[in-house]
LUMMI-515639 format. One record per residue (C-alpha): residue in three letters; residue number from 0; x, z, y. Coordinates in steps of 0.02 Angstrom, whole numbers. Each point is the difference from the previous one (the first is absolute). Example, Ala and Ser with C-alpha at 12.3 -4.5 7.8 and 13.67 -1.06 7.14 Angstrom:
<nodes>
   code   pos       xx       zz       yy
    ALA     0      615      390     -225
    SER     1       69      -33      172
</nodes>
This chain:
<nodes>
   code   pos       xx       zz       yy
    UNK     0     4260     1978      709
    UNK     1      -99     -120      105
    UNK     2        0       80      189
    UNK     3     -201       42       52
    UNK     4      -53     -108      120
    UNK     5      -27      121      139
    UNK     6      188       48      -22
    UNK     7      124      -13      153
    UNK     8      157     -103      -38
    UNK     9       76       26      174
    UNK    10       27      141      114
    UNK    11      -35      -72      162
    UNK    12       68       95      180
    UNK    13      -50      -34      151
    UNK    14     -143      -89      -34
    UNK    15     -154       56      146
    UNK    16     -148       93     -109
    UNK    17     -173      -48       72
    UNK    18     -108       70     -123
    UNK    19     -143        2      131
    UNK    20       30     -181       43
    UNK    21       -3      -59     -217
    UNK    22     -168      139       -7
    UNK    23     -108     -126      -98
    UNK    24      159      -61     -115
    UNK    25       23      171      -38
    UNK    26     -194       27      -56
    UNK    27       15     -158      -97
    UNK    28      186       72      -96
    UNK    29      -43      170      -31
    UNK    30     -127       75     -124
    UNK    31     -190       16       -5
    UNK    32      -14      149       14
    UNK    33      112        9      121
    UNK    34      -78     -139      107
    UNK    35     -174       92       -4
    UNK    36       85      166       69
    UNK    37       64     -101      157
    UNK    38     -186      -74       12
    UNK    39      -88      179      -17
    UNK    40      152       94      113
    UNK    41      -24     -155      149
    UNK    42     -188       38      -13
    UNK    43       35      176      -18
    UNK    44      122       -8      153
    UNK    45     -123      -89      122
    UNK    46     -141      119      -44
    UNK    47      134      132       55
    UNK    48       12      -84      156
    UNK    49     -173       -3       51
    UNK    50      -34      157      -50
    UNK    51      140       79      129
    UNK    52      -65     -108      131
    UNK    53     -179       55      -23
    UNK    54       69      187      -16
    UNK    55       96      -20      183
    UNK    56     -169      -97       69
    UNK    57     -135       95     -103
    UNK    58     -190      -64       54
    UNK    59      -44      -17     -176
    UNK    60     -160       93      -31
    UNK    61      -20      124     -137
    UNK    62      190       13      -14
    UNK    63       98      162       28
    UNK    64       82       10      125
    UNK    65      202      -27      -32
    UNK    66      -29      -39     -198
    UNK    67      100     -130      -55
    UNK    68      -87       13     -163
    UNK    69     -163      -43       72
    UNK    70       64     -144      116
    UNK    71       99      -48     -169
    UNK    72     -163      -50      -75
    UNK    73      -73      -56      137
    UNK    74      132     -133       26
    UNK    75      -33      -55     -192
    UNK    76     -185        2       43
    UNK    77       37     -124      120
    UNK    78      134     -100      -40
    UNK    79     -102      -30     -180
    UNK    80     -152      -32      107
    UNK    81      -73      125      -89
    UNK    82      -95       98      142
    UNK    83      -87      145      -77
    UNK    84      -64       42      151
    UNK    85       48      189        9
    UNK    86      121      -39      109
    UNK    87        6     -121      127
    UNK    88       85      -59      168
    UNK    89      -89       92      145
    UNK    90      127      -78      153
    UNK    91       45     -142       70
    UNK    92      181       22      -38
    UNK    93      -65       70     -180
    UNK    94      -84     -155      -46
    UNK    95      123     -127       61
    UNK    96      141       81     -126
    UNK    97     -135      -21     -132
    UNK    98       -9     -182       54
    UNK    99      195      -26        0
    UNK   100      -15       84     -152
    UNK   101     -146      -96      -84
    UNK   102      122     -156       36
    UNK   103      138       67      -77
    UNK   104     -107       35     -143
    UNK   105      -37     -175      -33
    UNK   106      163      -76       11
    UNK   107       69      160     -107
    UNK   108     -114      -56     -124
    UNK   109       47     -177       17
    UNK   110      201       17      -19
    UNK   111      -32      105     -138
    UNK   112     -120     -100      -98
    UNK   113      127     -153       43
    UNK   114      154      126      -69
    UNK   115      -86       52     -139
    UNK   116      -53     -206      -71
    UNK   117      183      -53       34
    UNK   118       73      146     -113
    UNK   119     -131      -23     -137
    UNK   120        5     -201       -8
    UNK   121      195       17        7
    UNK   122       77      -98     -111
    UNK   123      102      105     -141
    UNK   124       81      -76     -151
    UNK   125       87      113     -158
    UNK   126      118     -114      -40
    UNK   127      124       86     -126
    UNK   128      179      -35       -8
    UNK   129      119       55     -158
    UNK   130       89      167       38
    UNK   131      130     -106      -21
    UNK   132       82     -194       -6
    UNK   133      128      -27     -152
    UNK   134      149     -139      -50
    UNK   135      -10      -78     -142
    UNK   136       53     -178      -77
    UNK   137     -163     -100       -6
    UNK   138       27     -181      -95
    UNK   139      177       51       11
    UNK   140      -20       10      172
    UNK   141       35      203       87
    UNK   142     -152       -1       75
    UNK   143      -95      146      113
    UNK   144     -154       50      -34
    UNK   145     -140       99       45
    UNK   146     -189       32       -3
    UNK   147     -130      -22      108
    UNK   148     -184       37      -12
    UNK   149     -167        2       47
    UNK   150     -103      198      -49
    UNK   151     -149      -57       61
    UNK   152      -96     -113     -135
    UNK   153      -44     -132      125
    UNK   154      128     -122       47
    UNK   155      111      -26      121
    UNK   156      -12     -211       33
    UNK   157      150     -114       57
    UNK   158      118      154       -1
    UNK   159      179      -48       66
    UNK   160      156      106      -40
    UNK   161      148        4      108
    UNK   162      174       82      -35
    UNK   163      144       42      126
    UNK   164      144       89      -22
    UNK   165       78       97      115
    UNK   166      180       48        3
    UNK   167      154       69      108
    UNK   168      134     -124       23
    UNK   169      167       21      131
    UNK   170       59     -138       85
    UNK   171      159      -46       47
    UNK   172        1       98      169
    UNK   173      -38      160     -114
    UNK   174     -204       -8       78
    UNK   175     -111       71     -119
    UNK   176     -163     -108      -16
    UNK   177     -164        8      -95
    UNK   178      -21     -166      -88
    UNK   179     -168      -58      -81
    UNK   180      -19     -138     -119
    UNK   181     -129      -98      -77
    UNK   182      -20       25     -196
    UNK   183      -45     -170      -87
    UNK   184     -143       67     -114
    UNK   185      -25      -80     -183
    UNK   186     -187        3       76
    UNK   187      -43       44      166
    UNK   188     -185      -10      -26
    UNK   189     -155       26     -101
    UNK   190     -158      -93        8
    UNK   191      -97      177      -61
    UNK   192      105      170       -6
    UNK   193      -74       93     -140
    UNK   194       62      174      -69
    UNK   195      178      -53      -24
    UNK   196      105     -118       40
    UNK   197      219      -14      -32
    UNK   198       66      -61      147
    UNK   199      186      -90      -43
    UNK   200      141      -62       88
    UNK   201      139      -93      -80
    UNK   202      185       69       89
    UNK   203       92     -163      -41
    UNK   204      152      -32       95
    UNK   205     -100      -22      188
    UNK   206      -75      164      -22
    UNK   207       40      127      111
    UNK   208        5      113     -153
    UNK   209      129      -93      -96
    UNK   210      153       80      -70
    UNK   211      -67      166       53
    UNK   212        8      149      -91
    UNK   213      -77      176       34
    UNK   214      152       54       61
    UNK   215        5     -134      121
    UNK   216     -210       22       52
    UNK   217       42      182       58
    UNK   218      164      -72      100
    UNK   219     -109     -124       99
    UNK   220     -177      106       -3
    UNK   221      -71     -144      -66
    UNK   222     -187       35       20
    UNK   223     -141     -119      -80
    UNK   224     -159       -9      150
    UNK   225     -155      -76     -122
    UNK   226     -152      -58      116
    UNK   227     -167      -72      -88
    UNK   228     -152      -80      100
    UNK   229     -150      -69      -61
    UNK   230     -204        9       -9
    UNK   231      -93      128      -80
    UNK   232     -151     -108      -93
    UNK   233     -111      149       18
    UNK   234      -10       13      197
    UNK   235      107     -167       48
    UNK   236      116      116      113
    UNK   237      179      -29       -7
    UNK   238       84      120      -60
    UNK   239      179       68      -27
    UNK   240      142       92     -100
    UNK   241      166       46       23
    UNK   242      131      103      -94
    UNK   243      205       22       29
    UNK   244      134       29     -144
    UNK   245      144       64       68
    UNK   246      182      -28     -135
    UNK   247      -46      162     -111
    UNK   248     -151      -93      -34
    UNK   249       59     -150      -85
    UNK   250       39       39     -180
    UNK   251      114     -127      -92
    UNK   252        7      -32     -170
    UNK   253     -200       62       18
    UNK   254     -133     -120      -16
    UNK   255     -196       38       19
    UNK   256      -90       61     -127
    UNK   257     -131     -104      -85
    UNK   258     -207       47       55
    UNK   259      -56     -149      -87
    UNK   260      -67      -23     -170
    UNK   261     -101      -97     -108
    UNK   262     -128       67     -107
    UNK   263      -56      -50     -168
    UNK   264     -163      -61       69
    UNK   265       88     -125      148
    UNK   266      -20      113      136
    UNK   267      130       65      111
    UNK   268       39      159       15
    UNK   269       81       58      165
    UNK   270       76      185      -14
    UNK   271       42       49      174
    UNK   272       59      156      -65
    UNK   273      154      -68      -16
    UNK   274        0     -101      169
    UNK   275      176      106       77
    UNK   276       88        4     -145
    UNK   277      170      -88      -52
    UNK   278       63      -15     -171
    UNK   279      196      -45      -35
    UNK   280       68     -191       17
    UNK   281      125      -81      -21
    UNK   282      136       15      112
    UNK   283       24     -103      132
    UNK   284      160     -108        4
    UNK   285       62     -114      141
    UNK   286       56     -168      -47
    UNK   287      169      -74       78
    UNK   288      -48     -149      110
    UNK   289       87     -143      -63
    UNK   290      140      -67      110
</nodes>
């Protein structure tokens, strides 16, 4: 079926890892919930880290000696310019942590408010893709096919499709490369993507699919890389969807099943039940160019 987004394709080695470095890409990629723990265990952390210093330090009236518990909440006290008053600096050294701390506080407060508007204003998109992409003849044409579409009920505006197909080829010197090519689409692009859409491409003779077989898509690793951009009508963010099919997902002689129909009273009915499935085709059957 039609690889998740998040999926890996390559295994990459020797590549440096700086997490810490990518820290606010890796807020924005991972999940809420997720994101909120790394808010609540930074805040967490730096409370921590007051509280230690004020236990080393002490001069903070009404706390027992030593208890990291009571400098704990002493440090939330202040760094949530709270102030109770139970407890309270009572040094000179006391009172300028709190005022490093009471610093830290605000901007603490400010990162997180700023981390916490980026992730919710993010823009997401559930664009579907078909499980998977089938080859069919089409006006007598083998044609592939597959479905795209929109599950929210807004639309997505000016939406533009684009199709490249990736395959292993050896040249002459026996080096193994990674080709990409462009798949000409029957149409590229959409004015308004609504809940589905059949996205076509016509392998004529200049197709990088023509002549090919199954057989033939697992010899090369042929692998279909489906990209879709446009502009959610709802919020006017751009927004974006992306699916692979690797050679076990293209199913000749398959063709999509149809979600449309018309009911007696003129309406259309759209039955997205039905939006992975393939029925049987016609075989497909590649014409002899003519000499």
């Amino acid at each position: 079926m039609a690889r998740p987004r998040d999926e890996e394709l390559f295994v990459v080695e020797g590549a440096p890892r700086t997490p810490v470095r990518d820290l606010y890409h890796v807020f924005l990629r991972v999940p809420g919930w997720v994101s909120l723990l790394m808010i609540v265990g930074g805040l967490v952390g730096l409370n921590v880290l007051f509280a230690l210093v004020y236990v080393v330090i002490g001069g903070v009236a009404n706390a027992r000696p030593g208890s990291l518990m009571d400098a704990f909440f002493f440090s939330v006290q202040t760094m949530g310019t709270i102030g109770y008053g139970a407890m309270y600096p009572q040094t000179t050294l006391a009172n300028a942590v709190v005022a490093v701390e009471a610093l830290t506080g605000i901007v603490a407060t400010a990162v997180a408010t700023g981390l916490i508007f980026a992730k919710v204003t993010q823009s997401t998109s559930r664009i579907n893709f078909s499980e998977l992409a089938a080859v069919s003849p089409m006006d007598g044409v083998p044609t592939l096919m597959f479905r795209v579409g929109n599950e929210r009920g807004n639309l997505v505006m000016d939406a533009q499709l684009r199709v490249v197909v990736a395959k292993t080829v050896t040249t002459r010197e026996g080096t193994l490369m990674y080709r990409m090519l462009d798949l000409k689409m029957v149409r590229d692009r959409t004015p308004a993507l609504t809940r589905t859409w059949t996205a076509m491409h016509h392998i004529t003779p200049d197709s990088p699919l023509y002549g090919m077989d199954p057989a033939d898509l697992e010899e090369h690793e042929v692998e279909l890389m489906v990209t879709l951009v446009g502009t959610d009508d709802t919020t006017l963010l751009p927004v974006h969807g992306r699916a692979r099919y690797e050679a076990g997902d293209i199913r000749y002689g398959h063709r999509l099943a149809d979600v449309l129909d018309l009911l007696p009273d003129g309406r259309v009915r759209v039955m997205l039940q039905k939006f992975h499935e393939l029925v049987p085709a016609e075989p497909v059957v590649w014409s002899t160019p003519e000499s």
